[in-house]
N, C-alpha and C positions, 0 to 999 in steps of 0.2 A: 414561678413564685416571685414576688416584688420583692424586692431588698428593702428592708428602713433602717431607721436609725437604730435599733436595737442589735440588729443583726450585724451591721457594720460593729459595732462599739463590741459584739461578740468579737469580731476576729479582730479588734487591735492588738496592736502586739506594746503589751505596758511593759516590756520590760529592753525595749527600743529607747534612745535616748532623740533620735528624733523623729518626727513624726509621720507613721506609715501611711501609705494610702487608705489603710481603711479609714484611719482616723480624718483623713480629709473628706474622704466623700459620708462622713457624717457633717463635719460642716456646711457641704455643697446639699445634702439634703434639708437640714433647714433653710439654708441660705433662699433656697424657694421662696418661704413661706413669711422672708422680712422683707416689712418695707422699708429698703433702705434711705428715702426721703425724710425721712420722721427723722432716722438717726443722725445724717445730715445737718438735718435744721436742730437739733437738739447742740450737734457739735459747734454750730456758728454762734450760739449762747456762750456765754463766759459760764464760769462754774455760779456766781451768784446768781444770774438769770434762773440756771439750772435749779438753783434750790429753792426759788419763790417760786416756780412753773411746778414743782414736786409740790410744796409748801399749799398752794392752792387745789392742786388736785388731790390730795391727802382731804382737805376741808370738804372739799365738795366730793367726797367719797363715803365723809361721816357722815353730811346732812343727808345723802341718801339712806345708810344706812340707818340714820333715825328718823327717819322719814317712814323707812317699814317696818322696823319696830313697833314707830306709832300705828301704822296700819295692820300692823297684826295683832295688837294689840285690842284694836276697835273693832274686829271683827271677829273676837269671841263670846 
C-alpha cells in the first residue's frame, strides 16, 4: 500500500515541539510535485515586481472569467 500525504499527516505526532519525521516526509512528498524554478524566479523579483506579476494575473483571470460568462450566457 503507497503512503501519501494524508497518511503521513495521520501519524504526526502534534504534540512534539519539533518536527517528526512523519511530518517531513509529507513535505518531501509534495516536494515532488513543485517546480522549484517558478519559486526561484519569483524570489529574484523584489516584493513590488511580485505584486504587479499577481496584479496582472488577477486581471487576466477575470477577463477569462467573463469571458465565459459571456459564453455561457450566449449559449442558452
Amino acid at each position: 500500500m503507497e503512503s501519501g500525504p494524508k497518511e503521513a499527516l495521520a501519524a504526526c505526532d502534534k504534540s512534539s515541539h519539533s518536527p517528526p519525521l512523519a511530518c517531513e516526509e509529507i513535505v518531501n512528498l509534495y516536494l515532488k510535485d513543485v517546480d522549484r524554478s517558478l519559486i526561484q524566479e519569483n524570489l529574484r523579483l523584489s516584493y513590488v515586481e511580485r505584486l504587479l506579476r499577481l496584479q496582472r494575473n488577477v486581471q487576466a483571470a477575470n477577463k477569462l472569467r467573463g469571458a465565459g460568462l459571456r459564453s455561457s450566457k450566449t449559449e442558452r
